[in-house]
C-alpha positions as CSV (number, residue, x, y, z in Angstrom):
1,X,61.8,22.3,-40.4
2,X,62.4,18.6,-40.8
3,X,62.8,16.5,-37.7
4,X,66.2,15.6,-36.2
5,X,67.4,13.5,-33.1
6,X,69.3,16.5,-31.9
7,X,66.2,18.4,-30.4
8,X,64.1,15.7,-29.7
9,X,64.0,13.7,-26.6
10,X,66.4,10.6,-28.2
11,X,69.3,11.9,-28.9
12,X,71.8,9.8,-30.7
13,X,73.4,9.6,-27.5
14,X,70.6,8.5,-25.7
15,X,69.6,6.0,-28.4
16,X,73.1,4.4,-28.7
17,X,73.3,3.9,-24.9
18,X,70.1,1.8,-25.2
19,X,72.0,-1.1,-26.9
20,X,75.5,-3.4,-26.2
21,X,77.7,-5.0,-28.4
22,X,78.3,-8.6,-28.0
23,X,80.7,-10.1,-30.4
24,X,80.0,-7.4,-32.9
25,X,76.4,-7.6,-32.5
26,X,74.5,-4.8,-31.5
27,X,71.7,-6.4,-29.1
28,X,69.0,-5.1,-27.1
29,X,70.0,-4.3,-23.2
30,X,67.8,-7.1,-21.7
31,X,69.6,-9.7,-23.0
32,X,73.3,-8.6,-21.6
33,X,74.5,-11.0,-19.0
34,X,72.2,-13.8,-20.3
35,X,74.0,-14.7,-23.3
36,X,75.9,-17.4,-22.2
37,X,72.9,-19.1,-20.4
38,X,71.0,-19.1,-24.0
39,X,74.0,-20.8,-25.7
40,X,73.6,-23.2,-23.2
41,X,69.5,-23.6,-22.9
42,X,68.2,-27.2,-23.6
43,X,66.2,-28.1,-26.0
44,X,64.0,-31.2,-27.0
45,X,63.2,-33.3,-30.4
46,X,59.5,-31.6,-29.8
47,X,60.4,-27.8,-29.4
48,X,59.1,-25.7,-32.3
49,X,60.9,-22.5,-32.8
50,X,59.9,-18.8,-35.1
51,X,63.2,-17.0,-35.4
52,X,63.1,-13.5,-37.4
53,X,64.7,-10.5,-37.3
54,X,62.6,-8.2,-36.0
55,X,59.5,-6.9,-37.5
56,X,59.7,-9.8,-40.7
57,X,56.3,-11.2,-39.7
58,X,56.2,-12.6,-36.8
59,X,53.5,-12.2,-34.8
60,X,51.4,-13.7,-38.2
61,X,53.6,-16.5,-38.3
62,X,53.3,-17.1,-34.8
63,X,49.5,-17.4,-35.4
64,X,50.0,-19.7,-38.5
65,X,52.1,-21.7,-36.6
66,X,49.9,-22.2,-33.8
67,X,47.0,-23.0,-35.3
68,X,48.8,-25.8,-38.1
69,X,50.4,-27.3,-35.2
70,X,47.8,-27.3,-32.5
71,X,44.8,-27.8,-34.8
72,X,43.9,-24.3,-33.4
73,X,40.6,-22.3,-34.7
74,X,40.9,-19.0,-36.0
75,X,38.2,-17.4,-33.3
76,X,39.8,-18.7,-30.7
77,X,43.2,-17.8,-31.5
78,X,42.0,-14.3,-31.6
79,X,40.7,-14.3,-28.5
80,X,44.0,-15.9,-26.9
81,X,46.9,-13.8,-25.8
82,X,49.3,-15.5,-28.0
83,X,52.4,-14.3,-27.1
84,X,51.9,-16.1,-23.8
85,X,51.8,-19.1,-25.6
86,X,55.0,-18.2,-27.7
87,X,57.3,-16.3,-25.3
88,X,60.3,-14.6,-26.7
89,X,63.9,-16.4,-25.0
90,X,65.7,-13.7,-24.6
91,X,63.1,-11.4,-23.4
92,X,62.3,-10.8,-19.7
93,X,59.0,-12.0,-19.4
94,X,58.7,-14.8,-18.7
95,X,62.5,-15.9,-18.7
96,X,64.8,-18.1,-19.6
97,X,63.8,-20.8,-16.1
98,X,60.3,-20.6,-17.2
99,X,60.5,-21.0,-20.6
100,X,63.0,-24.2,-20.1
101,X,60.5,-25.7,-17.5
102,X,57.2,-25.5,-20.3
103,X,55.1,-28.3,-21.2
104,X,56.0,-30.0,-24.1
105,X,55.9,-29.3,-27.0
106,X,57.3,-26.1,-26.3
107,X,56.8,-23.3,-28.8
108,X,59.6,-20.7,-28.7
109,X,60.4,-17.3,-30.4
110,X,63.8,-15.6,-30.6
111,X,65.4,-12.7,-33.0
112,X,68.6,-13.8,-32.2
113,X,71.1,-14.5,-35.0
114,X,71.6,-17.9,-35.4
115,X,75.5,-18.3,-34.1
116,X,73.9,-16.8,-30.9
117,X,71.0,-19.5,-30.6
118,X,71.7,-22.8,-27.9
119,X,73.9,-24.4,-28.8
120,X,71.5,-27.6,-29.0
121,X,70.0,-26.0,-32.5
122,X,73.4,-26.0,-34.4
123,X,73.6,-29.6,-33.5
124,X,70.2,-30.6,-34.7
125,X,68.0,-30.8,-31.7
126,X,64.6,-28.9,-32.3
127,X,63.0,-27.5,-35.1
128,X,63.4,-24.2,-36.6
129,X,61.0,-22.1,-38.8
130,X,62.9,-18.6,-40.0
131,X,61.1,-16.1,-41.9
132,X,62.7,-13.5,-43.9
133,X,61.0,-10.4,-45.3
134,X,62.1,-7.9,-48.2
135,X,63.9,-5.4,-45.9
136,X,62.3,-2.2,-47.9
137,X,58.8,-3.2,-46.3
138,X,60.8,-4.2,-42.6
139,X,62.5,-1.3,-42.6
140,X,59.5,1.0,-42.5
141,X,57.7,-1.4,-39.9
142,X,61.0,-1.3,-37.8
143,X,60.9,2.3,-37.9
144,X,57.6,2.7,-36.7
145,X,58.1,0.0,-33.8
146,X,60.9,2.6,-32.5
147,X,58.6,5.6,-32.6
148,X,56.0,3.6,-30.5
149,X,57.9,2.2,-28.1
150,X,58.3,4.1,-25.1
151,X,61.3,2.6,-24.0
152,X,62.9,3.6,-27.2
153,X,61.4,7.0,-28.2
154,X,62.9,7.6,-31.1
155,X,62.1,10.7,-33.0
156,X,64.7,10.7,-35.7
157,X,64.0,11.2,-39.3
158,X,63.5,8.3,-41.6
159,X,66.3,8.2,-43.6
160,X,68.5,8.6,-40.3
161,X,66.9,5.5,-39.8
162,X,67.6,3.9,-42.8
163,X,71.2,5.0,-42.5
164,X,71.3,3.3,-38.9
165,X,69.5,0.2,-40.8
166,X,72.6,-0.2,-43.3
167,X,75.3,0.5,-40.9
168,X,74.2,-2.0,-38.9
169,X,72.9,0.5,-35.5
170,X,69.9,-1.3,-34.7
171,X,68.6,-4.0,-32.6
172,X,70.3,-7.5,-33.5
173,X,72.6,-6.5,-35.5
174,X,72.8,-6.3,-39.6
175,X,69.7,-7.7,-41.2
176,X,72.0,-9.0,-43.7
177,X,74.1,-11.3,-42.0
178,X,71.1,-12.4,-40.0
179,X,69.0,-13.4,-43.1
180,X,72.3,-14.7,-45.0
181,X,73.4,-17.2,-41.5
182,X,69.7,-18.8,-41.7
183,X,70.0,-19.2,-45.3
184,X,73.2,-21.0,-45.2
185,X,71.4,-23.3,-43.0
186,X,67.9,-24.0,-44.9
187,X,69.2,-27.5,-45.7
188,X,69.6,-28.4,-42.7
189,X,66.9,-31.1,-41.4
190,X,65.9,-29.1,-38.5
191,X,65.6,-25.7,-40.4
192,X,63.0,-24.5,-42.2
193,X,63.4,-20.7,-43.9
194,X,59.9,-18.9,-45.3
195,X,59.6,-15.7,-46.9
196,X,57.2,-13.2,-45.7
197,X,55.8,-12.7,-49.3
198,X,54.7,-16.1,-49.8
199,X,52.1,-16.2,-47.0
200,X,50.6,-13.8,-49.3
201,X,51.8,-15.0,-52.5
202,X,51.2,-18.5,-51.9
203,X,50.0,-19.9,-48.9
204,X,48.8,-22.7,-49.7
205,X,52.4,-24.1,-50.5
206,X,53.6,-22.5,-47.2
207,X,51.4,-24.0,-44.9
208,X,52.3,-27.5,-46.8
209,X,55.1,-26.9,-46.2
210,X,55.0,-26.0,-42.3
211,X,52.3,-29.1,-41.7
212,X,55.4,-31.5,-43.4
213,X,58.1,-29.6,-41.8
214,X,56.3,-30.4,-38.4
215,X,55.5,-34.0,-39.0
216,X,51.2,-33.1,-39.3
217,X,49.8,-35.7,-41.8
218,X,47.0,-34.6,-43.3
219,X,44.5,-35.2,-46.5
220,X,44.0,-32.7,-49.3
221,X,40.5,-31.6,-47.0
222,X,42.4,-31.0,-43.9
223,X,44.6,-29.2,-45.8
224,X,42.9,-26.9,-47.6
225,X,40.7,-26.3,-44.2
226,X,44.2,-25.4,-42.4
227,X,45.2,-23.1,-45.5
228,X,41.5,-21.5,-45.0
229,X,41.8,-20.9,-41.2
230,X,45.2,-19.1,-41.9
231,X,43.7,-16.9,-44.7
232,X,40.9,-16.1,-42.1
233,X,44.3,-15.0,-39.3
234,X,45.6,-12.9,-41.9
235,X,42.6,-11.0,-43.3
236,X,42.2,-10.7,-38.9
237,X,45.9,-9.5,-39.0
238,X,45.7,-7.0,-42.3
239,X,42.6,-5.7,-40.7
240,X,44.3,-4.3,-37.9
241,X,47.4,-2.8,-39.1
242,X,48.1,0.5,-37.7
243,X,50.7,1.3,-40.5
244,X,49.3,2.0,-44.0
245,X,52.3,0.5,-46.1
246,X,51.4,0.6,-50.2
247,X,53.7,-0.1,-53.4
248,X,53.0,2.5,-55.6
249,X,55.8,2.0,-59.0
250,X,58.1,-0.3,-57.6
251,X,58.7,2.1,-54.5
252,X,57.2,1.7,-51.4
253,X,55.8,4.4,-49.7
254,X,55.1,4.6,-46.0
255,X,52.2,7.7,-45.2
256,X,51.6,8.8,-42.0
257,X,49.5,12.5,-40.9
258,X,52.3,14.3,-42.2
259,X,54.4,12.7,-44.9
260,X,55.6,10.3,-47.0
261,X,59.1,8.6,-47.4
262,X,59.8,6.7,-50.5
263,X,62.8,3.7,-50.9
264,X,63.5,3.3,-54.3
């Protein structure tokens, strides 16, 4: 008998009531009452934001990131807790007075949609690296975040999630619109927008890229060094994926004990 939210312990009920709506946007329940304070968080010419939806890539970015900007090793990165280094604004931990009082140059991550970022961004302060990633592949990732997660305990089928996916019922909103505001604003001079892909595709362009976007001059050694170090963070990151995710046809398959589900 296939599996349904109705007999399992998140209900749709229970599921909805996890999330508010905030200007249309369906948002996560830690950051109600704390919009209005992010709108208004300062930034500085030095600040170096990752913004994604969720589950495009960013805790590789992240690591990319660090280590082009910091002149980080790879060894050392993975023995770091990174996301201490990177904390998430809108998030709890460590909060919003914390993260404003960091040392500069402060390296922030949101999944906010852009209208909903300080209002400092829109007006050029900072700079911004986006990633977007081809939503067939985030979708199955996203899915399996929500059966992890305690908080969350989803237990609905996969294409119930897919349908909350296009109708807009998850976490920050429509993947759409989130990836279509940041693209609108990729020529902006404090924006840069990625793709997933091309870290595997062509990294050597991306980290260019990022080491130009940050103001890092380097020589053709130091750059392919830095493009070597990141190749070394994402054979570390590929190595430890718990989620077996293959493209077998032009579909992509997602395989777990039990099953698979295929997205045409």
């Amino acid at each position: 008998m296939a599996e349904s939210e109705v007999d399992t312990p998140s209900t749709p009920i229970e599921y909805e009531s996890k999330y508010f709506e905030y200007h249309g946007v369906r948002l996560p329940p830690f950051c109600r009452g704390k919009m209005d304070e992010i709108a208004n968080f300062s930034l500085r010419s030095s600040d170096i934001w990752i913004v994604t939806y969720p589950k495009s890539g960013t805790s590789l970015l992240q690591e990319v990131v660090y280590l082009v900007s910091q002149g980080a090793d790879p060894d050392e990165i993975g023995l770091m807790n990174i996301d201490e280094q990177l904390p998430v604004l809108e998030y709890p931990q460590p909060g919003l007075e914390i993260i404003q009082e960091l040392t500069s140059p402060r390296l922030i991550k949101s999944h906010l949609p852009y209208r909903f970022l300080p209002t400092a961004m829109h007006n050029g302060e900072g700079k911004v690296i986006y990633m977007a990633r081809n939503p067939k592949d985030l979708v199955v990732s996203y899915y399996q975040f929500h059966r992890s997660l305690r908080t969350m305990s989803y237990r609905g089928t996969f294409q119930e999630f897919c349908r909350r996916f296009m109708n807009d019922k998850l976490g920050y909103g429509s993947w759409f619109e989130h990836v279509q505001e940041f693209w609108e604003h990729r020529m902006d001079s404090n924006v840069l927008f990625l793709k997933y892909e091309d870290m595997y595709k062509d990294l050597g362009t991306l980290v260019e890229q990022l080491a130009r976007f940050l103001g890092i001059s380097c020589d053709k050694a130091q750059l392919e060094s830095m493009v070597e170090s990141c190749n070394q963070l994402i054979d570390q990151c590929c190595n430890s994926e718990a989620l077996s995710i293959c493209r077998v046809h032009g579909f992509l398959a997602w395989h777990d004990a039990e099953k698979s589900h295929y997205i045409q």
